[in-house]
N, C-alpha and C positions, 0 to 999 in steps of 0.2 A: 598812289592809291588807284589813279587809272588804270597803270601800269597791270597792277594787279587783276582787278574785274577785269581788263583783257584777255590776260591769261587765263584764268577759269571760264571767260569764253570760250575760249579755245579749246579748252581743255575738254568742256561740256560739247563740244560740237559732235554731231552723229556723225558727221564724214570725218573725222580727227581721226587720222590712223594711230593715235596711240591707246593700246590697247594693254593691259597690265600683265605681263608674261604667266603665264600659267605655272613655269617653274621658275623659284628664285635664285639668282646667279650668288654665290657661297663671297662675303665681305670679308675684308681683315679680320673681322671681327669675330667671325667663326673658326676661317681657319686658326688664329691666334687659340680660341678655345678647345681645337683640336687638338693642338700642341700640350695643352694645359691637361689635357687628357692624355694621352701620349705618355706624359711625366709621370701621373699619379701612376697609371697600369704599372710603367719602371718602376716607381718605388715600390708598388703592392708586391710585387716577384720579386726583388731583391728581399724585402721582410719577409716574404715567404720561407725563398730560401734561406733564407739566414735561423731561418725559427722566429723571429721578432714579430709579434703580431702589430698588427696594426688599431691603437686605441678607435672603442665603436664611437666614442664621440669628434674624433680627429675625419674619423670618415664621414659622418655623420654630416657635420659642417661642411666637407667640399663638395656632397651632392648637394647641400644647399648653394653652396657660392655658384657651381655650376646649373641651376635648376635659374637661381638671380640672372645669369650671365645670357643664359639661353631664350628666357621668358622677357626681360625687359630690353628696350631700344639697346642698339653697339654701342660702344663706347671707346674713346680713344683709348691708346695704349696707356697716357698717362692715369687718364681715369681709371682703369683698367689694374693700372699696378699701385695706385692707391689704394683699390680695392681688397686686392691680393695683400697689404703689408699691414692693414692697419682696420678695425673694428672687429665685428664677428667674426668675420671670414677670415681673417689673418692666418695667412699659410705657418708652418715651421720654417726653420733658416733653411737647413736640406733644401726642401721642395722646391722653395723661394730659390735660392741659389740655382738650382737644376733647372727651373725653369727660365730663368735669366740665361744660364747660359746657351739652352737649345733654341732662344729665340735671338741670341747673338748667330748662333752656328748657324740657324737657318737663312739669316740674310747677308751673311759675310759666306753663305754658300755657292751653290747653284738651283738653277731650278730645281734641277732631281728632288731636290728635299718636298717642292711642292706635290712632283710626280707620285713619291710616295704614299699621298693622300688619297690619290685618285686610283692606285690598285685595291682590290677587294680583298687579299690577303692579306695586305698591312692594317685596312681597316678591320677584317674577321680578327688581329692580335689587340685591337684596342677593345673591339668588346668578345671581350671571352668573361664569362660567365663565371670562371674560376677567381676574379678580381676584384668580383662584384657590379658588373658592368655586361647584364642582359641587352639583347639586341629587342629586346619585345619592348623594353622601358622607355621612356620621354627619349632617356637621356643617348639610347642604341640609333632609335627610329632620328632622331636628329643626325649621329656618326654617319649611320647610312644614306642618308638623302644629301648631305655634301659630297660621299665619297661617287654617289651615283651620280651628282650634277658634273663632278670635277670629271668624271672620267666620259663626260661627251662633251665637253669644252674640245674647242681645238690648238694647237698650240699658239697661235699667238695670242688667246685669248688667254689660256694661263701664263703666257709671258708677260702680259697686261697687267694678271692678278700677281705674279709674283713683283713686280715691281710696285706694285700699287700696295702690297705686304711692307714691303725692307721701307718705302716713304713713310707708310703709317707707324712702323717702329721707331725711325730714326726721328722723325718728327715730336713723339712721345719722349724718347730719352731726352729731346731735346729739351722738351717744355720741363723735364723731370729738373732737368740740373739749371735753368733757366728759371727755375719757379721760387715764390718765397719761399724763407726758412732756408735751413740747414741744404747745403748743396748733399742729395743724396746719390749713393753710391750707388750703379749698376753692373752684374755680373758681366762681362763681356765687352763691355760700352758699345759705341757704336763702330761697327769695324769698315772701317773702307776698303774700298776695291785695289785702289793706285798702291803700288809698293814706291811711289817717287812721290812724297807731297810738294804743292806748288808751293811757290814763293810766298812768306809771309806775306807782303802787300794784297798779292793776289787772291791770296783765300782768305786774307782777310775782308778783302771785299766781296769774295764769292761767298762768304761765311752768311755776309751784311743781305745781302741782293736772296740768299736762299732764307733765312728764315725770314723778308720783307712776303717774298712769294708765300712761303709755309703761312705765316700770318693770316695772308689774302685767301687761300684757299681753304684753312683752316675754320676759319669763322667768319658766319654772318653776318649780318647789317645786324640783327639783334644783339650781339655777340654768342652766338651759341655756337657749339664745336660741329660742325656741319660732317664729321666723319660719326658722329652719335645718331645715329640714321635710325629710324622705325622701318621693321621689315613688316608685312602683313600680317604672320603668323603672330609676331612678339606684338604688335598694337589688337589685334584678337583677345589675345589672352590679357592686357590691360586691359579694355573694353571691357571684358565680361567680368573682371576683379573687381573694376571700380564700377561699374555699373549693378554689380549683388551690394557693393557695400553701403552704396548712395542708398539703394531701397531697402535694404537689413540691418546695417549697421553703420549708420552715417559717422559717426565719431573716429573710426580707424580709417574713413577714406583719406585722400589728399584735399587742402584747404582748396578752397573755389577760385584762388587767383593762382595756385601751382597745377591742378588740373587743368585750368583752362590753358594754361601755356602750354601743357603738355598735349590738350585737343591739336594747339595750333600750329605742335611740330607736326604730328601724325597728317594733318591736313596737308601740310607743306611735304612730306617725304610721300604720299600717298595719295594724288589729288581726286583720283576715279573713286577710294574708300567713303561712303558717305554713312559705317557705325560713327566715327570721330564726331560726327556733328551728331549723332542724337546721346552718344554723352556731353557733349557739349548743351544739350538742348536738358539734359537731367539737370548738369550743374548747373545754369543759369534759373530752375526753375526752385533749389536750394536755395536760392537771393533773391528769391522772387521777382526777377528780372526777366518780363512773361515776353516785354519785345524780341530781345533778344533770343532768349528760345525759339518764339515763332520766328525768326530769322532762321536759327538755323536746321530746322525744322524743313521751312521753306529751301536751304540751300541742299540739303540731304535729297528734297523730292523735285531737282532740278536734273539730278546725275539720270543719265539713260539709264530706266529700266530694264530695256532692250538688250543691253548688255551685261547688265549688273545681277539681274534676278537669277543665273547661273549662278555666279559665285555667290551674292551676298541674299540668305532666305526669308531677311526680316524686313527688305523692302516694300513690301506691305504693311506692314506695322505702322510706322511712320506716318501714313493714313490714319491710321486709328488713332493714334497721340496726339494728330492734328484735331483730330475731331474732336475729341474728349478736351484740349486748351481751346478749342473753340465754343462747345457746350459750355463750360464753367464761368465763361464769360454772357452766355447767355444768346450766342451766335449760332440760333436754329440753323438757319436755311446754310453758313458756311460749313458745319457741322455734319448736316446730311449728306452735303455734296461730299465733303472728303467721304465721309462711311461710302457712299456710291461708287466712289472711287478702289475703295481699298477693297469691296464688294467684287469691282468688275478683275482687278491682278489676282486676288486670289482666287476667281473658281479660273483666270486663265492659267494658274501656273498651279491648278491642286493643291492647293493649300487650305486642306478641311479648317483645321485648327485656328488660322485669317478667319475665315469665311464665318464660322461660326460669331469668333468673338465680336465683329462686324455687322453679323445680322444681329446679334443682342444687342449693342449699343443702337441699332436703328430700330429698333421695335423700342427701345425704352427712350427714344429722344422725341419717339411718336406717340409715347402714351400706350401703345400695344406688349409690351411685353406678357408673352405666354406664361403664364407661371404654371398653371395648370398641365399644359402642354409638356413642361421642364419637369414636372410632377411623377407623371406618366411616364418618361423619358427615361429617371431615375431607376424606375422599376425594372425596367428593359435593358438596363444598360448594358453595354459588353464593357469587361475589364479589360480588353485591349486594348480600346481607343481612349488612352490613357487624355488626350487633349479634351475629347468630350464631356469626361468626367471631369475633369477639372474643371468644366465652364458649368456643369450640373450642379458642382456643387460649392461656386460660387452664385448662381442664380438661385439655390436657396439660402444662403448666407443674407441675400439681400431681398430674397420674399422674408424671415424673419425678422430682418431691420421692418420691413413694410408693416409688417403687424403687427408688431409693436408698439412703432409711433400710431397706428392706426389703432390700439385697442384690441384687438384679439385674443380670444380666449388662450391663456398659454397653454394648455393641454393641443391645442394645432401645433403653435410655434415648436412646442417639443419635437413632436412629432416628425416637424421637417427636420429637425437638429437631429435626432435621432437617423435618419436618413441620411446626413451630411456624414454621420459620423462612420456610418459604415462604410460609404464610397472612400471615404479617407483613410480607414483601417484598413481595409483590402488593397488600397495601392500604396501605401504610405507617402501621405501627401501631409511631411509633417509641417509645412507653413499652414495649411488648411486645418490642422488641427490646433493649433495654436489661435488661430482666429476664432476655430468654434468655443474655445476656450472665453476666450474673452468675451465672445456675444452672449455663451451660456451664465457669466457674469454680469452682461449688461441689461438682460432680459429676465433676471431674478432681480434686480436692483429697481427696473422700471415696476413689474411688479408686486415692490414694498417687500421682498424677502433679503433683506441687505446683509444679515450672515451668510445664506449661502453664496451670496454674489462677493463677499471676502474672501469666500472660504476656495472659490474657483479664481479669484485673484489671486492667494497664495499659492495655489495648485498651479498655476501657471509659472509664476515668478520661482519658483519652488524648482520646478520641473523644465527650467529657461535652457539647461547645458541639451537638453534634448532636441529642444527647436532651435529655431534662426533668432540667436543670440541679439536679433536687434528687431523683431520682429513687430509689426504694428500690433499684433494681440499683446508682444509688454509694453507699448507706450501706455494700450489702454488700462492693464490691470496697475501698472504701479500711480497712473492720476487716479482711477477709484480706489484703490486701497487707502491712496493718500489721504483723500475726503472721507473715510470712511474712520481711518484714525483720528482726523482731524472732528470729529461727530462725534469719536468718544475719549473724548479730551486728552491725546496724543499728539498735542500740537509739536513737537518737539520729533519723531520720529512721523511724520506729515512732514514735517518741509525736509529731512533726510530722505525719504522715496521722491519728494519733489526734485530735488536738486540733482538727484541719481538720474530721473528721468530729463532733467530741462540738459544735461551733460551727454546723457545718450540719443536726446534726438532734439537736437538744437534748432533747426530750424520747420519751417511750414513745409510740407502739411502733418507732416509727423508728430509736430512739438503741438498740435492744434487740442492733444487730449490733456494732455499737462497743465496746457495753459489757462482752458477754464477750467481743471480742477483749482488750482492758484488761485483765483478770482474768484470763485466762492468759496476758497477758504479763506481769504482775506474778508470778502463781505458776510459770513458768516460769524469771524472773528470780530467785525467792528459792530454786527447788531448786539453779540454779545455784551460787547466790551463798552457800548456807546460809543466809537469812534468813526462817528458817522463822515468826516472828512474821506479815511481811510476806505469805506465803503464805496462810497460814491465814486471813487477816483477808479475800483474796480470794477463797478459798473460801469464804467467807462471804457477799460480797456477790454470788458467781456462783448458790449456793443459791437467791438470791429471781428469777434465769431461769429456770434451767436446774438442778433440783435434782439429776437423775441423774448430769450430767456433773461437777456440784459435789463429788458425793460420790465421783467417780472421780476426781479430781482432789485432793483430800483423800489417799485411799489411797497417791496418788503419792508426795504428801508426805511420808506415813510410811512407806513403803519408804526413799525416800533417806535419813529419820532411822534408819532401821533398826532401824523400831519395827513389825515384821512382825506382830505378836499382832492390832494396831490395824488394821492395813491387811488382814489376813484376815476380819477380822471384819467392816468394811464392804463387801470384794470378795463376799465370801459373799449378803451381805445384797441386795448388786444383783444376785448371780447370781439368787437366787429371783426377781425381777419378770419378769414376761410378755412387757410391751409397751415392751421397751427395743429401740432401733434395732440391728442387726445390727452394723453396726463396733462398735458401744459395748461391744457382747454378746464379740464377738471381743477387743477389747481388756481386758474386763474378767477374759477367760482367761490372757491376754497377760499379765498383770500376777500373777496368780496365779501363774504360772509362774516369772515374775521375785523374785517372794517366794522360793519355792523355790531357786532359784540365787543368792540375795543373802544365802541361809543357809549358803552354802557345801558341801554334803552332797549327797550324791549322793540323789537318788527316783525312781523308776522313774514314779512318781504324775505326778512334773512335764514327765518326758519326753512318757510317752503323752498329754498334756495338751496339749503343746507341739505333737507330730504332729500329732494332730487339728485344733485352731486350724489348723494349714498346709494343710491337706485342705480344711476351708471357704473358707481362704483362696486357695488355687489355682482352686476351683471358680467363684470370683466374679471373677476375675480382679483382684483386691487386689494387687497387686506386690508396691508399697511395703511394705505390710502382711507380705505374704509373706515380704520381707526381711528385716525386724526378729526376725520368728519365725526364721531361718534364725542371723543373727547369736546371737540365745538360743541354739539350740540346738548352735551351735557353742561357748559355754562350757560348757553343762553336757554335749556332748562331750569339750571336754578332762578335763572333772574325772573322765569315767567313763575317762580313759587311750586314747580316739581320736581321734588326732590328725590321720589320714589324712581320716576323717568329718569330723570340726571342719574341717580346709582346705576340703574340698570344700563345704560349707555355707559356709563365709564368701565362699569364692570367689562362688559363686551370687547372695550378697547383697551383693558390691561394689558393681555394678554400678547396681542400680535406688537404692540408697543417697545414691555418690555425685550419682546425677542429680538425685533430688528430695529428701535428706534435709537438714536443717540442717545448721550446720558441727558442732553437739555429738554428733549421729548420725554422720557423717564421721566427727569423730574418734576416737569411739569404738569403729568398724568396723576402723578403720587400725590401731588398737593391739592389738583382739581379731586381727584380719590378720598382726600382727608375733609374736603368740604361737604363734600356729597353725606359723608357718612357723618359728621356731626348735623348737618340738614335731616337725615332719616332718624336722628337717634328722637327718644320721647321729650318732650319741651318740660324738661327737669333738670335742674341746674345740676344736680350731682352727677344723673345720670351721663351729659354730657362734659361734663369735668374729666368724669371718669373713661370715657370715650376720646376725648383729646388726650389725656394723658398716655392711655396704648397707642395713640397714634404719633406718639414724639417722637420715636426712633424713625417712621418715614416720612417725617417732616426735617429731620436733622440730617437722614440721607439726600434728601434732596435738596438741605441748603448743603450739603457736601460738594454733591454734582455742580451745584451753580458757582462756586467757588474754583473746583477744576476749571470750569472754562473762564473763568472770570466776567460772569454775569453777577455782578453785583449790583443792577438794582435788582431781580430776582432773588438774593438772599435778602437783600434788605424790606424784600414782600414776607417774604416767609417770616422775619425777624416781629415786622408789625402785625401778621397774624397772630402768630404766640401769642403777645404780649397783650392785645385787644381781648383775645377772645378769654386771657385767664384774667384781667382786668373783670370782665365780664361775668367771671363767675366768683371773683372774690380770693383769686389766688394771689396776694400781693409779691410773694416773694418770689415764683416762676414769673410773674407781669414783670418785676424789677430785672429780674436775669437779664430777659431776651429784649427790655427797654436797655439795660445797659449794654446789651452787643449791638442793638441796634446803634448805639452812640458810637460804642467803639469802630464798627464799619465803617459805618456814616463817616467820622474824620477820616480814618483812612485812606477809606475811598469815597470822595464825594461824589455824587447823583445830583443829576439837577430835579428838582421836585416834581416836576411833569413828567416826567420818564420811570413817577413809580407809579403802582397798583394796576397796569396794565395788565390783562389775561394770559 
């Protein structure tokens, strides 16, 4: 272990003359793929001429295998021609055979065969354009920059490489017929130079002593094939594959313990590269393993800038990630310093696009953030400075989270959305649309418009093959869609969109919208159900997100137990916090209220309480909200004996109810609805006889709904109104009915006696 921190001393040292060549010297491993190309061109022209076309999906495949070959680390021969014989890529026998044998011929040759590679005429017949093989393509611009490194080699540096080719083949065949399984056949075998072989004893021993060496040089202390090298270009193009898929689509990346081993080659074959550590630094922060990131976070901003900020442009960045895992922890003062940091590299090296993202994080870790200033900004904007608009309209993305949770009239918040959405039409910034997708769902959902915030949750999920297929706007719309099926008694296609989401983004912070939708569909489900164990244990694990809403969600729970002492004592305790979001704040009066009225007892306290909450809630334009308050205060109307008020309040709150409330809200509007209106009818037993009786179909509706979700002491309320109130007017035989479903419920499903007649 010393051994090593030594060497990354060293390696890290400013006076270290080792400096990463500018141009990479061509491995077995390419030339080997040149060969392989070489073949294909040969076969295209003999099916040319022949007339035999060449199947489009046979071709198809080898620019894949070749597209595999060129993009990921070298691989040994053997690797190599596993590759070649056996899954997708599997050559035909032809090609397979052709290309066995020119890689026999090539090393039972002369150099010449290498020389070949290095003139420009031989390479202008590998890409001719008639074969299918552009010189503008990946796979040309690759042909060319070996033929152009090989041809300013000097000769013994290609007598180097040509020997360092024939060991890497023959080393391959060797492991090939050496390996478990079936000994397999190679075209050519390996052909020796001697026309006189030694004496059995001899080679046998020379056999023993070569592949002791081969062994030794072949594989590391780890056991890995140390000829499977990262070149810079091939750990590039891994880097930014796996680095989209962590933030897009974590489910198709590689698992957290086969990436990180693959960080820890690139590291090893690449010591001056420091992207390997900030994927290194993503994946540790999928396992939430925050030391370690900051490790290597820290080891990324150890490599000379000096040297590095030429080749590699995100060296700045790294700064800003430092900052942002230092904020999250709640580490001000280390936080700014890195932003000062990342501040002072990018206006030294021009880097608007740094610079900007830098100064927004330090204005918003200072409490100054311009929004107004970003406003103005927007208006002005040029379409060219494609980086600036990007952060324009991510800085209104996140003034509409602000006002939001702050209350703000939504005719503003549109407004900015509206604005986001043009910057993002005019450059097609489809992540950016995808997000506004989702806010424009989570911002019809805060307020009380809960179909159209489904209807933009579908529209999204709907329209998913269009954006980034793993994009945080669908983690969020498939957890609210979920809640929002689970609301209208879909519990069954709720934990399908759940399970879809907890599969596509499995871990923090991604999985952070799934997870408390889950936990309030669970404690949702258990106030319904009475399963208050099941409740509780969810409020528990909603605590370790979202602590404030955990503990309002708690109180929930013991209201419906009708353990009001418990649930005053933590509404109280959230009333005093400062920095709780306004609906939360609203609701947590909301609920106070509902203590009050679940006690049965008239309060003047709970009324004026009640008003209020309505008055905020009018001013913000809260509907739904507004509703709910209206329905309250239409009970503890009737209880103070106005029953003229209580109609006119519930009347008010029909409406925005039925549109966007679930069906347990429905139904409980319908039933407060059915009271209201035998209260207003004239104090004549027929008259209201005959008024309950039109009113049995939305009292039957709404012991329907309570049945869907499996609220069964709420039907078993409904079962004892009927029955009381036609008791009451001399109906014996409807009294009997709905006394006899009340019994049959009742076994069914028992209630414990305290848990009915609740509001």
């Amino acid at each position: 272990m010393a051994t090593d921190l030594n060497d990354e001393l060293d390696t890290l040292d400013p006076t270290s003359k080792l400096v990463p060549p500018r141009i990479e010297s061509p491995t077995a491993h390419k030339i080997v793929v040149l060969i392989l190309l070489k073949q294909y061109v040969i076969n295209k022209k003999v099916c040319l001429d022949t007339g035999i076309s060449m199947r489009p999906q046979k071709r198809r495949m080898f620019y894949m295998l070749i597209f595999k070959l060129i993009q990921e680390a070298d691989k040994s021969y053997d690797e190599l021609h596993a590759l070649l014989t056996t899954g997708r890529y599997k050559l035909d026998k032809l090609m397979l055979e052709a290309f066995e044998k020119a890689m026999s011929e090539f090393c039972a040759g002369s150099i010449e065969a290498l020389f070949d590679f290095a003139e420009i005429q031989n390479i202008d017949e590998i890409l001719n354009e008639n074969y299918g093989i552009s010189q503008f393509s990946m796979v040309g611009v690759y042909v060319r920059r070996v033929g152009v490194v090989l041809e300013r080699l000097s000769f013994s540096d290609m007598m180097d490489m040509y020997r360092n080719i024939c060991s890497f083949y023959e080393r391959g065949v060797r492991a090939m017929a050496s390996g478990p399984g079936p000994r397999k056949a190679v075209a050519g075998g390996v052909l020796h130079r001697e026309e006189t072989p030694p004496p059995a004893s001899v080679q046998d021993k020379s056999s023993a002593d070569d592949k002791k060496s081969d062994d030794a040089v072949a594989l590391c202390p780890d056991g890995r094939n140390l000829l499977s090298k990262w070149a810079p270009k091939q750990a590039k193009y891994f880097i930014n594959k796996q680095s989209e898929l962590l933030e897009t689509n974590e489910r198709h990346s590689l698992s957290p313990m086969e990436l990180q081993r693959k960080v820890q080659e690139m590291i090893q074959d690449l010591p001056l590269t420091t992207t390997p550590y900030f994927l290194g630094y993503m994946n540790q922060l999928r396992v939430r393993d925050y030391y370690t990131s900051l490790s290597a976070l820290h080891r990324a901003l150890d490599r000379s800038p000096v040297r590095l900020m030429s080749q590699e442009k995100g060296y700045q960045y790294f700064c800003v990630n430092l900052a942002v895992l230092h904020a999250t922890f709640g580490h001000r003062d280390e936080a700014l310093s890195a932003l000062r940091e990342s501040i002072m590299l990018a206006q030294e090296h021009g880097d608007k696009r740094s610079l900007n993202l830098a100064n927004t994080w330090y204005c918003l870790l200072r409490d100054e953030l311009p929004l107004s200033t970003v406003q103005r900004s927007v208006s002005d904007a040029n379409e060219v400075d494609g980086s600036l608009l990007q952060n324009y309209t991510l800085a209104l993305h996140f003034a509409v989270k602000l006002g939001t949770v702050a209350g703000y009239k939504p005719l503003r918040l549109f407004d900015l959305l509206h604005h986001s959405d043009n910057l993002t039409n005019r450059n097609n910034f489809v992540d950016h649309a995808s997000e506004a997708l989702a806010l424009r769902s989570a911002v019809w959902a805060a307020y009380g418009r809960h179909e159209l915030s489904a209807l933009y949750s579908q529209l999204l999920l709907t329209a998913r093959d269009r954006f980034s297929n793993g994009s945080a706007g669908l983690g969020s719309a498939l957890a609210s869609y979920a809640l929002w099926l689970q609301l209208q008694g879909q519990p069954q296609m709720s934990r399908v969109l759940l399970d879809r989401a907890r599969s596509r983004f499995p871990r923090l912070p991604s999985a952070e919208g799934w997870m408390i939708s889950q936990c309030h569909v669970i404690i949702q489900a258990g106030i319904y159900q009475c399963r208050w164990h099941d409740a509780l244990k969810a409020c528990d694990q909603l605590y370790l997100l979202d602590k404030s809403d955990a503990l309002m969600q708690r109180a929930s729970i013991y209201v419906a137990k009708r353990e009001f002492f418990n649930a005053r004592r933590l509404l109280d305790n959230l009333a005093t916090q400062t920095q709780l979001p306004f609906l939360l704040r609203m609701r947590i009066k909301v609920m106070l209220g509902y203590c009050g009225l679940a006690e049965g007892r008239f309060s003047s306290e709970t009324t004026m309480l009640l008003m209020s909450v309505a008055e905020e809630m009018a001013d913000s334009q809260m509907d739904y909200e507004l509703a709910l308050v209206d329905m309250l205060l239409a009970q503890q109307l009737l209880l103070l004996g106005l029953p003229q008020k209580a109609y006119q309040a519930i009347k008010r709150a029909m409406h925005d109810i039925h549109t966007n409330g679930g069906i347990f809200e429905r139904a409980r509007t319908d039933f407060v609805f059915v009271r209201c209106l035998l209260a207003i009818t004239p104090n004549n037993v027929e008259a209201r006889k005959a008024q309950l009786l039109k009113s049995l179909d939305i009292l039957e509706r709404a012991a329907k709904s309570f049945k869907q979700l499996q609220a069964h002491s709420k039907v078993l309320d409904v079962f004892v109104f009927l029955a009381q109130r036609f008791n009451d007017f001399g109906e014996r035989t409807l009294r009997n009915k709905y006394a006899g479903e009340f019994r049959r419920y009742f076994t069914e499903h028992p209630i414990p006696r305290e848990h009915l007649g609740s509001p």
